[in-house]
N, C-alpha and C positions, 0 to 999 in steps of 0.2 A: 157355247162359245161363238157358235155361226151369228146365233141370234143376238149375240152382244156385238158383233163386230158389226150388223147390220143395220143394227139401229146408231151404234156411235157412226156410221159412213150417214144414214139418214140425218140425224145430228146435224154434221157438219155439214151437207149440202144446202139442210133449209135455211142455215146462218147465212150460206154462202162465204161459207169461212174463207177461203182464199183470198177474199177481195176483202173482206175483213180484217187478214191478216195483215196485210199489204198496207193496208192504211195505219194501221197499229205500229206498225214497224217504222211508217215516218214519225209516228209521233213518240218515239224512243222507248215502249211502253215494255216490260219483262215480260218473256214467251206466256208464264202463266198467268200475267193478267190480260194478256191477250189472247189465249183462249177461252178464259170465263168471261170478257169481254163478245169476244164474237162469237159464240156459241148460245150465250145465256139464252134469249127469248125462244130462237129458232128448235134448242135443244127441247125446251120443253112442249114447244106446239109437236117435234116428231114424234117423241116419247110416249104422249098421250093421244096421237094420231094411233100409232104402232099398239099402244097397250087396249086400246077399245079392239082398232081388230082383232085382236089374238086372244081378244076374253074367252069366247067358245073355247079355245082350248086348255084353259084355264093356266092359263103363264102370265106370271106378272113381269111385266117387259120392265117400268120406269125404274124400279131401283137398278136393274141389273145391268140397264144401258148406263145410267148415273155411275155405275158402279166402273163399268167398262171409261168414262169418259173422265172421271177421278185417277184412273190407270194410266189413262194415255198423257194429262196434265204430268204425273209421276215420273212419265218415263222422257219427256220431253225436258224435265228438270234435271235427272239425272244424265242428260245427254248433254245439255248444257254444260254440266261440268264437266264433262271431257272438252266438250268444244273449246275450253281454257286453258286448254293443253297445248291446242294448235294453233295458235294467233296466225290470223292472215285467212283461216279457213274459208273458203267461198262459201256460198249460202248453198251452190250445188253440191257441194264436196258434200256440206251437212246432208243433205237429202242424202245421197248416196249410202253414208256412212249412219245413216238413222235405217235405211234398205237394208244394209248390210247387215245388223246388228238384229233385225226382225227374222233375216233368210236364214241368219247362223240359227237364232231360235227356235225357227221351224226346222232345220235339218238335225238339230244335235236333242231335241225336244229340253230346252232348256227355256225357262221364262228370264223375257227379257230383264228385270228388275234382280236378276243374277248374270245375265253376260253385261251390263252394261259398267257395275263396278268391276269386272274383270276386265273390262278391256282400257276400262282408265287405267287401272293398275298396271298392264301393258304397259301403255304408253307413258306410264312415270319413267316404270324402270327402264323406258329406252328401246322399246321397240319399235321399230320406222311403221307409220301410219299404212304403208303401203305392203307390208308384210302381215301385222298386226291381227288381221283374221286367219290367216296361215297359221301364226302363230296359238291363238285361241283355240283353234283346232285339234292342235297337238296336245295343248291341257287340257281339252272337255276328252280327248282320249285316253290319257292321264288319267282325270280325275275319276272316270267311268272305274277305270282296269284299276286305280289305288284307293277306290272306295271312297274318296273326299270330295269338295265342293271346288269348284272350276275357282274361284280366287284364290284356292290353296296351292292346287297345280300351279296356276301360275306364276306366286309368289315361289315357290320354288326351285319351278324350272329355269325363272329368269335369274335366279340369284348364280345358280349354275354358269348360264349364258353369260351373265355380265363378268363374273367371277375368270372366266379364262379366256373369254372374249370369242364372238360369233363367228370367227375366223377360223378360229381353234376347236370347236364344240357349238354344234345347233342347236335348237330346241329339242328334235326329236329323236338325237343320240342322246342329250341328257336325260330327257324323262324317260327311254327306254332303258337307261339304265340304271336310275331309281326306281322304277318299277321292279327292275333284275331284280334289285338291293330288297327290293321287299319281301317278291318272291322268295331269297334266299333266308333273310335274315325273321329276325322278329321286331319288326318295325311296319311302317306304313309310312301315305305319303307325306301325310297331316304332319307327324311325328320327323322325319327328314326335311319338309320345309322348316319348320322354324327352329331346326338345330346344324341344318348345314351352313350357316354362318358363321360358327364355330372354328370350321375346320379348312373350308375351300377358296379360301382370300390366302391363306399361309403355303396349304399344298400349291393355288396355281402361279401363286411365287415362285415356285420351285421347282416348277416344272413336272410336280408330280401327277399323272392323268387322273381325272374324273374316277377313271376305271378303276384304278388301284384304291382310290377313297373310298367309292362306294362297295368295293368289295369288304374293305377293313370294318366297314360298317358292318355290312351284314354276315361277317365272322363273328366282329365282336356282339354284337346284338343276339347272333344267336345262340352266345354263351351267357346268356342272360343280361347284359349289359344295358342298360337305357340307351337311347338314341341319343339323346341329349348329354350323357356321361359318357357316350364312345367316341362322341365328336371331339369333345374337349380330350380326349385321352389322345386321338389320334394328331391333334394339332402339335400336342407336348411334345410328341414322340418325334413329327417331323421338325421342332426348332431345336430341337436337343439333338439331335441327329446331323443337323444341318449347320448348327450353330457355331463359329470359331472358336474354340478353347474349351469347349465340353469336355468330359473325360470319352464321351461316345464319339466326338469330331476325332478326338486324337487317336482313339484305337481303327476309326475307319480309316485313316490317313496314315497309320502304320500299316494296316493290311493292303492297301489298296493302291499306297500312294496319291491319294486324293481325294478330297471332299466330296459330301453328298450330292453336291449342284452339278458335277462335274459328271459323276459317274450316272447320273439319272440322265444327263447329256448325250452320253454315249449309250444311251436304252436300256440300261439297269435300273432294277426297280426299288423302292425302300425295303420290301420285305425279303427280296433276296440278299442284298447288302446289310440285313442284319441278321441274315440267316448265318452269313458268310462268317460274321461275327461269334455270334453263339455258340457257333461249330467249333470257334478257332481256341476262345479263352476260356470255355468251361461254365458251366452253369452259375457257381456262386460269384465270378466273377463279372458274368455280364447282368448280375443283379444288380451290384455291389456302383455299376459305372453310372447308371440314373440316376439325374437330380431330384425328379421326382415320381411319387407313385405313379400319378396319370400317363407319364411318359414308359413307364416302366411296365403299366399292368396292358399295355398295347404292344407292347412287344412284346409281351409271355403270350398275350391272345393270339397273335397271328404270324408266330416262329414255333419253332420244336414243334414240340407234338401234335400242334395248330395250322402248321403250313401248309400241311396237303388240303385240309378244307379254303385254307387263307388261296393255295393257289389256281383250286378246283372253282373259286369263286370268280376269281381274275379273268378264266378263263371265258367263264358265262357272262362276265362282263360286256366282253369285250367280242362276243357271240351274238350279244342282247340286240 
């Protein structure tokens, strides 16, 4: 690697790429035709400058510089696309942010041609440019501790984030407590990014925390449940719960005198308000009130005989 990066620096100075660049750039030209434009001749005079000296030691430099300077065209492309994300960007901001993107790689040992689609992906979902590596940071610690790829983390963590907003829940309360949810449950982080869509637009409607989610998750999951089948289970649970004219709105609102939104208002949680339930009407009865099984097999998971694990999980949440 020393020895690639030293001949693509040799490379670029016998072009005198800078002032090659510079002139390319008045003449409107796309970044990657103007590196194989200012590079071309000079590359190959260093390459085989580089590769006669180092024959004694018998390394073949030209592919492996070629190889390295094909990389760095790659990675300037893929940077490009992010830069279309930013309109307005100044051409320092890009240096900067092309620095950045190389330091993260060097400190997280990640190659760039994997943070660079993670950090566009950021910046779709809404992460302020000036945070943005903060943020990348917390998913490459994510991804490390939930065994998946830094674009996976991120797709997740931000769905979280955007889902109850940054005010409410950071990046690095949420992925610590999908990681809890992993630890606990039988799931991972792969498998809760692309099913907590599912469920975490409806819960933070409603005001019900993150905490309480991802616990229900990793109850239900670790009663064998799919991640993807305990999301959809959990969301039933809270619009039937929640929902005006349910046969479950009407029994909460006999016992309690008020609806779900109200009582999660005042710091009561879903699983205790249908614990409150269970307790009250009897087993065949509080079968007998969901409309449907999804709704239903989530509340047998994480009440009765279920709740001490449902609440021992809450806890480590909320710990995590």
């Amino acid at each position: 690697m020393e020895i690639e990066k030293l001949f693509v620096s040799l490379a670029l100075s016998a072009a005198k790429y800078s002032e090659g660049l510079q002139d390319a750039q008045r003449e409107g030209a796309s970044w990657s035709e103007r590196m194989r434009a200012s590079i071309g001749g000079g590359l190959q005079t260093a390459v085989k400058m580089g590769a006669t000296a180092l024959l004694g030691l018998g390394v073949t430099i030209g592919g492996v510089a070629v190889a390295g300077v094909n990389q760095f065209i790659g990675f300037q492309n893929q940077m490009n696309e992010v830069f279309t994300l930013l309109p307005g960007i100044t051409e320092d901001a890009m240096d900067d942010m092309r620095g950045d993107v190389l330091q993260f790689s060097k400190d997280f040992a990640v190659l760039p041609n994997e943070v660079v689609p993670a950090l566009y992906q950021s910046l779709s979902a809404g992460v302020p440019p000036d945070n943005v590596f903060a943020f990348l940071e917390v998913a490459q610690k994510a991804a490390v501790g939930g065994v998946t790829e830094l674009e996976t983390a991120v797709d997740g963590i931000s769905s979280v984030v955007n889902a109850y907003g940054a005010e409410v829940l950071d990046a690095a309360t949420a992925s610590d407590v999908m990681f809890t949810a992993v630890r606990l449950g039988k799931t991972d982080f792969g498998q809760l990014s692309a099913s907590l869509f599912n469920v975490i637009p409806t819960a933070a409607s409603l005001g019900i925390q993150f905490e309480e989610v991802a616990a229900g998750l990793a109850t239900l999951t670790a009663q064998g449940t799919p991640t993807s089948v305990a999301t959809t289970q959990l969301r039933q649970l809270f619009v039937e719960a929640s929902k005006s004219g349910t046969n479950l709105d009407k029994t909460i609102r006999e016992l309690t005198g008020q609806g779900l939104t109200g009582l999660i208002a005042e710091g009561r949680t879903v699983t205790d308000v249908l614990q409150e339930v269970r307790d009250s009407v009897g087993e065949e009865e509080f079968r007998n009130m969901f409309g449907s099984v999804e709704a239903l097999n989530a509340a047998l998971g994480t009440t009765g005989p279920n709740v001490e694990a449902m609440t021992a999980n809450m806890d480590a949440m909320n710990d995590s």
